[in-house]
Each structure stands twice: as C-alpha cells, then as structure tokens.
Backbone as a chain_set.jsonl record, in Angstrom:
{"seq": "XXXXXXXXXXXXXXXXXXXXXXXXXXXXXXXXXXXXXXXXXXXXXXXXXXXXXXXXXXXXXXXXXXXXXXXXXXXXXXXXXXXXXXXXXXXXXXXXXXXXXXXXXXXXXXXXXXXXX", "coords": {"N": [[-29.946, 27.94, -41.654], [-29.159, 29.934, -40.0], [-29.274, 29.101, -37.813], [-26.927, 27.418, -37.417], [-24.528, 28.401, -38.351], [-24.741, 30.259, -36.092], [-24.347, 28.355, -33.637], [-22.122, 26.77, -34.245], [-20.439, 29.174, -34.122], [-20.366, 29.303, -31.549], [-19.497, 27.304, -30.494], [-17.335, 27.579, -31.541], [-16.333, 29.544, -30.235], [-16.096, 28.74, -27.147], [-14.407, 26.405, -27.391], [-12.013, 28.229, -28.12], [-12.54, 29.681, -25.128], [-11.869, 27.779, -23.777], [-9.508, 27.026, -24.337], [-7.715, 28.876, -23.412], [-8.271, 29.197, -21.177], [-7.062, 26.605, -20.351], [-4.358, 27.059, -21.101], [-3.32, 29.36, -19.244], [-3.543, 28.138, -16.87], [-2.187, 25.978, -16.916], [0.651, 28.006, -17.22], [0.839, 28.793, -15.172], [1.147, 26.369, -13.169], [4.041, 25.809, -13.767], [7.447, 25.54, -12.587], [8.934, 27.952, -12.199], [6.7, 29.657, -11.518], [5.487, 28.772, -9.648], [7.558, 28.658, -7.745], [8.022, 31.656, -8.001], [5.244, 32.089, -6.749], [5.614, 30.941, -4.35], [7.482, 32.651, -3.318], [6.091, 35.122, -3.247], [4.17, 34.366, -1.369], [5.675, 33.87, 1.101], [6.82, 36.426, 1.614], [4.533, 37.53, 2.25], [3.927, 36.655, 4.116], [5.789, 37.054, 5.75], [5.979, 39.613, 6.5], [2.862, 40.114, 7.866], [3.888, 38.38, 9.897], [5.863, 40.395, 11.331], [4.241, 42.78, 11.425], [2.519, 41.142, 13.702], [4.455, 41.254, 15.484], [5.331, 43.802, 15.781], [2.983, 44.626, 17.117], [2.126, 43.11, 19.079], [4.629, 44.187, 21.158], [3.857, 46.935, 20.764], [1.966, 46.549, 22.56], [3.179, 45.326, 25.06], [4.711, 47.232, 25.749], [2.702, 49.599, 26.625], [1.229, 47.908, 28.612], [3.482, 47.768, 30.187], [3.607, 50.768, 31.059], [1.183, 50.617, 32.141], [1.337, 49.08, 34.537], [3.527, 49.935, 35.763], [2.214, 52.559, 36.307], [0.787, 51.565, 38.35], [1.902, 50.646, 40.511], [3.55, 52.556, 41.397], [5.961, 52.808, 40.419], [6.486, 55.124, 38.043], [6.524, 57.465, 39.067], [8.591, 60.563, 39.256], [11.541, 60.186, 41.664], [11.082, 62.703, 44.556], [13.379, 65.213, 44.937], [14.429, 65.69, 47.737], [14.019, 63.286, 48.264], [15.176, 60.176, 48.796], [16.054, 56.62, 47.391], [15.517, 54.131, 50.141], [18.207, 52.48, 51.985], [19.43, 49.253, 50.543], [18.534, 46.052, 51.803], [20.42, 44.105, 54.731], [21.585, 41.363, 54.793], [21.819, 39.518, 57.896], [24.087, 39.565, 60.143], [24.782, 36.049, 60.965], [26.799, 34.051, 62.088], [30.115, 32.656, 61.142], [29.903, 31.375, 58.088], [29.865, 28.523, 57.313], [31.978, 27.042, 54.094], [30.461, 25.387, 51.469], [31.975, 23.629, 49.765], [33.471, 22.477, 52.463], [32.492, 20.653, 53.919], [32.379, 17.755, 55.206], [30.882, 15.582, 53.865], [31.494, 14.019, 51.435], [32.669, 11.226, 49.829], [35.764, 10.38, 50.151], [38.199, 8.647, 50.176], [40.066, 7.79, 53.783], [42.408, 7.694, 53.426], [45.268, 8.143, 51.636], [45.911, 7.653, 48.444], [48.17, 6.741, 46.177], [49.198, 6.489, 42.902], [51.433, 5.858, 41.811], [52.866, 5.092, 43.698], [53.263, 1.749, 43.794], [55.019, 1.188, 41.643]], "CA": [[-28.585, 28.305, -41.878], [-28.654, 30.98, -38.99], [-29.102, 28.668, -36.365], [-25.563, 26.896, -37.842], [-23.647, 29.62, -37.786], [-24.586, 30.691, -34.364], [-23.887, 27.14, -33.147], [-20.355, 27.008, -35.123], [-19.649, 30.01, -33.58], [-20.399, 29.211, -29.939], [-18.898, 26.157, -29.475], [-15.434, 27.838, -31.484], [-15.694, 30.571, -29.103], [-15.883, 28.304, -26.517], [-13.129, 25.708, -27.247], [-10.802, 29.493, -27.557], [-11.794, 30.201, -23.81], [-11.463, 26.645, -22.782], [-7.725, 26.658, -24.169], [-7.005, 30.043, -23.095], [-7.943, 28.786, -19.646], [-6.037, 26.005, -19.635], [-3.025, 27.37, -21.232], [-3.388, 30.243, -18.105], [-3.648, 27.238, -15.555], [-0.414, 25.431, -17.086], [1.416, 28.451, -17.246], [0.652, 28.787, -13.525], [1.657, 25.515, -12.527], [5.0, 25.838, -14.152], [8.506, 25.569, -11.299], [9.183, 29.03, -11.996], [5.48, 30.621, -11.432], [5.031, 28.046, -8.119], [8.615, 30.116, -6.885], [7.485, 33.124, -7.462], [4.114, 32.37, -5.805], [5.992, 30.571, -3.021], [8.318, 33.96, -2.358], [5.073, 36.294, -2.571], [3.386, 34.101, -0.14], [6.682, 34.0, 2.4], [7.36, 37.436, 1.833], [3.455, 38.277, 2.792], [3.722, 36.085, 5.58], [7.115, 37.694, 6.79], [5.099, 41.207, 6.854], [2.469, 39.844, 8.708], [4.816, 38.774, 11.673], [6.764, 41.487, 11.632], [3.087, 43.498, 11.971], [2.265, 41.172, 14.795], [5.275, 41.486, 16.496], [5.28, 45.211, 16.463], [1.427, 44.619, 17.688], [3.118, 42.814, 20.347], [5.83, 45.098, 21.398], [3.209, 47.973, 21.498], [0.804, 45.844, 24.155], [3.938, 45.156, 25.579], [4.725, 48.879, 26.494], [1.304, 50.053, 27.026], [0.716, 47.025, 30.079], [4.577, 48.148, 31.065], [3.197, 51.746, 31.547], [0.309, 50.521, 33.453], [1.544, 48.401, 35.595], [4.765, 51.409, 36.852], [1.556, 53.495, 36.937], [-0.645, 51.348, 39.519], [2.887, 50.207, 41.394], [3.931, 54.057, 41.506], [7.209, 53.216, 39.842], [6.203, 55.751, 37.266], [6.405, 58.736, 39.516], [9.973, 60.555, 39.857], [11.652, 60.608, 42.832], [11.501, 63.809, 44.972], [15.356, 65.324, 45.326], [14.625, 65.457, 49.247], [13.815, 61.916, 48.846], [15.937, 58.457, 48.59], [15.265, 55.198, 47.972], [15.848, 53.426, 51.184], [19.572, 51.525, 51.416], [19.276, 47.903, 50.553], [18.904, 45.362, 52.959], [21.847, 43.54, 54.505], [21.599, 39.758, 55.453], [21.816, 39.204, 59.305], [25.734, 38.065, 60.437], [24.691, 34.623, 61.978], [28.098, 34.138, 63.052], [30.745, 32.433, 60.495], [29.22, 30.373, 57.388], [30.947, 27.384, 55.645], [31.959, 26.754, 52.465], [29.633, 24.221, 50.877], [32.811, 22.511, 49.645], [34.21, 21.735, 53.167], [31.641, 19.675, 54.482], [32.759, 16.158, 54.968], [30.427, 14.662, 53.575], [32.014, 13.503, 49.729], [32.794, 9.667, 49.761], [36.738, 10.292, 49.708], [38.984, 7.644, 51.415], [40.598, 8.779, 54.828], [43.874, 7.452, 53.855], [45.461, 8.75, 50.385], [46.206, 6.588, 48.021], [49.352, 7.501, 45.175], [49.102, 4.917, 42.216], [52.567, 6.227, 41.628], [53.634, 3.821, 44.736], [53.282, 0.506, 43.439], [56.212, 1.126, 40.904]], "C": [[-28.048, 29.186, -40.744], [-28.682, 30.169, -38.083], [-27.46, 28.014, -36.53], [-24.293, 27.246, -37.491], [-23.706, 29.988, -36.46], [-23.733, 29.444, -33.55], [-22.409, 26.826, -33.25], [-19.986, 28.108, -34.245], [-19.454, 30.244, -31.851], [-19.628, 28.083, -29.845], [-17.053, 26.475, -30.542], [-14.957, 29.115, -30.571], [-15.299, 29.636, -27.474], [-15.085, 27.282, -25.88], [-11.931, 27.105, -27.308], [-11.253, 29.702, -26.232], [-11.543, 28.996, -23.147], [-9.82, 26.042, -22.658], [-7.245, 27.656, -24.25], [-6.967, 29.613, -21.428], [-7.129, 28.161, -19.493], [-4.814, 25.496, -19.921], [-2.546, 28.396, -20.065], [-2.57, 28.825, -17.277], [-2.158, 26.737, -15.861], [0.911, 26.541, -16.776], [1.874, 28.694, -15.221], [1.143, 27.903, -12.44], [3.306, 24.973, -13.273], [6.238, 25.941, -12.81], [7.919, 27.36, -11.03], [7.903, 29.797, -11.415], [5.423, 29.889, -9.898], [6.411, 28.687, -7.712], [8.289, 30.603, -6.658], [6.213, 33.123, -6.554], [4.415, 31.928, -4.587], [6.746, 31.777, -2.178], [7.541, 34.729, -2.171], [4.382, 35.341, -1.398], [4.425, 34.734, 1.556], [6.741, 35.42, 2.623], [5.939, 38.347, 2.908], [3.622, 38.075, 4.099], [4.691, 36.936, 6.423], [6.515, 39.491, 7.432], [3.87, 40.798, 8.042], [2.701, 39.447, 9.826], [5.439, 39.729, 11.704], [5.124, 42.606, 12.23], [2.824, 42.996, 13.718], [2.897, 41.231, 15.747], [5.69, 42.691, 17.004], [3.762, 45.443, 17.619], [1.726, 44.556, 19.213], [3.489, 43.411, 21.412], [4.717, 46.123, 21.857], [2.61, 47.465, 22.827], [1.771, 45.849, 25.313], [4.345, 46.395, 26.324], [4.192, 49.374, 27.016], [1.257, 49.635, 28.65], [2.133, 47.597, 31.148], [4.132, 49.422, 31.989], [1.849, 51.82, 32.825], [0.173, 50.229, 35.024], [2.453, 49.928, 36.424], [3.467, 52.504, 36.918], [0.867, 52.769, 38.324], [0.866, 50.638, 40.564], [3.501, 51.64, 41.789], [5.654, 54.3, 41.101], [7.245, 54.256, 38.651], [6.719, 57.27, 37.471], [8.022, 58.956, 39.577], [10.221, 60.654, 40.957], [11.822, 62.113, 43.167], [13.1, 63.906, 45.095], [15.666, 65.746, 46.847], [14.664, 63.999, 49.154], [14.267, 60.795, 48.307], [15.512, 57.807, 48.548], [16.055, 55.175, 48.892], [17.508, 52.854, 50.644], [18.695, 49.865, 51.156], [19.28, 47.096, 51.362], [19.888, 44.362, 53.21], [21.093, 42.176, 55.236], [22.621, 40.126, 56.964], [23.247, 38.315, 58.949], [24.495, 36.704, 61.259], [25.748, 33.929, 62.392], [28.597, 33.068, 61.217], [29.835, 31.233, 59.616], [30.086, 29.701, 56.595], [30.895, 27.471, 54.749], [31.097, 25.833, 52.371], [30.591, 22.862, 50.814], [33.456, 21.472, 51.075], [33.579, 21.17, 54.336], [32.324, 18.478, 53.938], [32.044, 15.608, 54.226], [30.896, 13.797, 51.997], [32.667, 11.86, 50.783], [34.249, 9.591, 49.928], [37.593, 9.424, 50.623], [39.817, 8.444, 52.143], [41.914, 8.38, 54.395], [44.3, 7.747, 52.044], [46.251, 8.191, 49.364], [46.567, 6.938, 46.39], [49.412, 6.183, 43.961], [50.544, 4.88, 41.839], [53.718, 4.763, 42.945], [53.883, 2.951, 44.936], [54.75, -0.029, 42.633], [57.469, 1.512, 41.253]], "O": [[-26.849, 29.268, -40.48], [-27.901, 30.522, -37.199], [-26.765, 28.227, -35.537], [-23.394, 26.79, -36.784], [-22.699, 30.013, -35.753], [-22.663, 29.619, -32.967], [-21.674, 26.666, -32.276], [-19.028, 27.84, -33.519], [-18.741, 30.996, -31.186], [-18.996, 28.021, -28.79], [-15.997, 25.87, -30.36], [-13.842, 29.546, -30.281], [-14.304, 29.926, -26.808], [-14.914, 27.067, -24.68], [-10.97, 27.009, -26.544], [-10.235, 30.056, -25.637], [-11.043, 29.025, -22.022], [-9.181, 25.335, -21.879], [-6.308, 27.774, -25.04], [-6.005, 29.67, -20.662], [-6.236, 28.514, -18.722], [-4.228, 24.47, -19.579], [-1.336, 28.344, -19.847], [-1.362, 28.617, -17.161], [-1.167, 27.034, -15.193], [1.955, 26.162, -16.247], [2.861, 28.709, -14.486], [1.463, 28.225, -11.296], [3.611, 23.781, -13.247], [5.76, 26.574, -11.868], [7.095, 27.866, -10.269], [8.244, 30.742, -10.704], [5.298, 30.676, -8.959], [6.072, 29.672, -7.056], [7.927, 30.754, -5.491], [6.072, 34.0, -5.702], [3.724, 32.313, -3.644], [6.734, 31.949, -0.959], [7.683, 35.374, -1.132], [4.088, 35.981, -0.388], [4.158, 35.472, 2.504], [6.72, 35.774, 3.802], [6.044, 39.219, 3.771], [3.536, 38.886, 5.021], [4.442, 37.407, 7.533], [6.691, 40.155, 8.454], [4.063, 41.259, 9.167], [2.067, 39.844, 10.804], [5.563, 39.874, 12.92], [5.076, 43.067, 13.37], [2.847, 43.747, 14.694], [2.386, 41.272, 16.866], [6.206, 42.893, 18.103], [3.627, 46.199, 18.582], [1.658, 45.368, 20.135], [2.912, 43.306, 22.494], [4.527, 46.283, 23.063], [2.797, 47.959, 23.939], [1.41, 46.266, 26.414], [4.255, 46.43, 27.551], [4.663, 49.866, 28.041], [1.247, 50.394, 29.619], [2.059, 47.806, 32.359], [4.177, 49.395, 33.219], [1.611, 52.537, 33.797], [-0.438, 50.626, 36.016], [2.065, 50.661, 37.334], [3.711, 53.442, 37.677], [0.473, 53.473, 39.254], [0.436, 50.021, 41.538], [4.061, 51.554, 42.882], [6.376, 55.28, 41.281], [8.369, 54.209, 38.153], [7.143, 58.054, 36.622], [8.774, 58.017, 39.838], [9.35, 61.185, 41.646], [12.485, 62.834, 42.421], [13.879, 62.974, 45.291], [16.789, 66.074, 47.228], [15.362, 63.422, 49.987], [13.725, 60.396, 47.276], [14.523, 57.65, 49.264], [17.101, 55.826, 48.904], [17.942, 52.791, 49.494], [17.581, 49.545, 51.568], [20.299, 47.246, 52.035], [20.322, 43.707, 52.263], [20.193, 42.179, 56.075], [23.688, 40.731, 57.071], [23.56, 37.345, 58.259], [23.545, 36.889, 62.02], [25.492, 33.049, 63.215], [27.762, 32.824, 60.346], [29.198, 30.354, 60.196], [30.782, 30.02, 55.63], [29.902, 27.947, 54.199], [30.89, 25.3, 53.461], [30.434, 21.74, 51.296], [33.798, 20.291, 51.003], [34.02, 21.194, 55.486], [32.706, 18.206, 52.8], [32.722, 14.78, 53.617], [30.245, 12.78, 51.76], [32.94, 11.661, 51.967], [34.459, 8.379, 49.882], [37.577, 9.622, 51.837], [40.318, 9.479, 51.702], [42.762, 8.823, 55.169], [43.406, 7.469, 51.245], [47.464, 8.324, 49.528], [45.743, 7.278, 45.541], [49.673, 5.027, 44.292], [50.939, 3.762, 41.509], [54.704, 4.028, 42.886], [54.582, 2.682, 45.913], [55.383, -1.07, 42.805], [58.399, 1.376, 40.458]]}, "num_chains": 1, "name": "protein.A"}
C-alpha cells in the first residue's frame, strides 16, 4: 500500500511541475513577453555601444596625446617664440584660368537658332 501512495504521489507531483513548466514556457512565448524581451535585449545592446564607443573615444584621446607628445605639438609655445609665417607659392609669372583654354569642342562660328525664323 506504501509503495502506491509514494508512486501516486510522484508521478502527481510530477505532472504539477511538468504543467507549471509548460504553462511558464507559453507564457514566455506570448507577443507581449517576446516585446518586452526584444526591448530588454535592444536596450542592453544600445548600452553596450554606447560603452564601446566611449571605449573608443577614450583610445581615441589617449593615442591623440601621444602622438602631440612624440611630434612636440604638445609643448606650448615660448612668448619669444613664433611659429614661422606660412609659405607662399613661387610667382611663375601670370597663370590661366582653366576655363580659357581652347580646348572645349565649341564651333568657331556662332550659331543663333533664332535666325532661321
């Protein structure tokens, strides 16, 4: 009689967790629950770029600082000392326009469609 009972009572405990599970699982795959798990995913994801893009941004500063240190743009200028002026392009005596080169295809003689009528 005791083994009965035990038996009875295992396999009704065990149809309650098999339709507690998979009243869980349904409730889970319901629109509304696949939303919400679709906006916590996006929203995680949106944190995680935003992390790596500050990640980014720092490396980004850091290599800036390195570089103006090993180029010596870093240092201030002395107030005895100027940059240099800029350099000027060499006259080479008068330079054309681009436009008034002959070369375009245009007929030498000028031709009014206005003149026919």
């Amino acid at each position: 009689m005791f083994r009965r009972t035990f038996w009875f009572t295992a396999g009704a405990a065990a149809g309650v967790w098999a339709t507690a599970k998979v009243n869980r699982k349904l409730k889970q795959l319901t629109p509304e629950s696949l939303a919400a798990q679709a906006a916590n995913k996006a929203v995680e994801t949106g944190h995680r770029l935003k992390g790596f893009a500050l990640d980014v941004r720092a490396g980004m500063l850091q290599r800036e600082a390195e570089l103006d240190d090993a180029l010596g743009l870093a240092t201030p200028v002395e107030p005895g000392r100027e940059l240099p002026e800029p350099r000027r392009r060499a006259a080479l005596g008068p330079v054309a326009h681009p436009a008034t080169h002959s070369f375009s295809k245009t007929p030498t003689s000028s031709y009014n469609r206005n003149e026919d009528h």
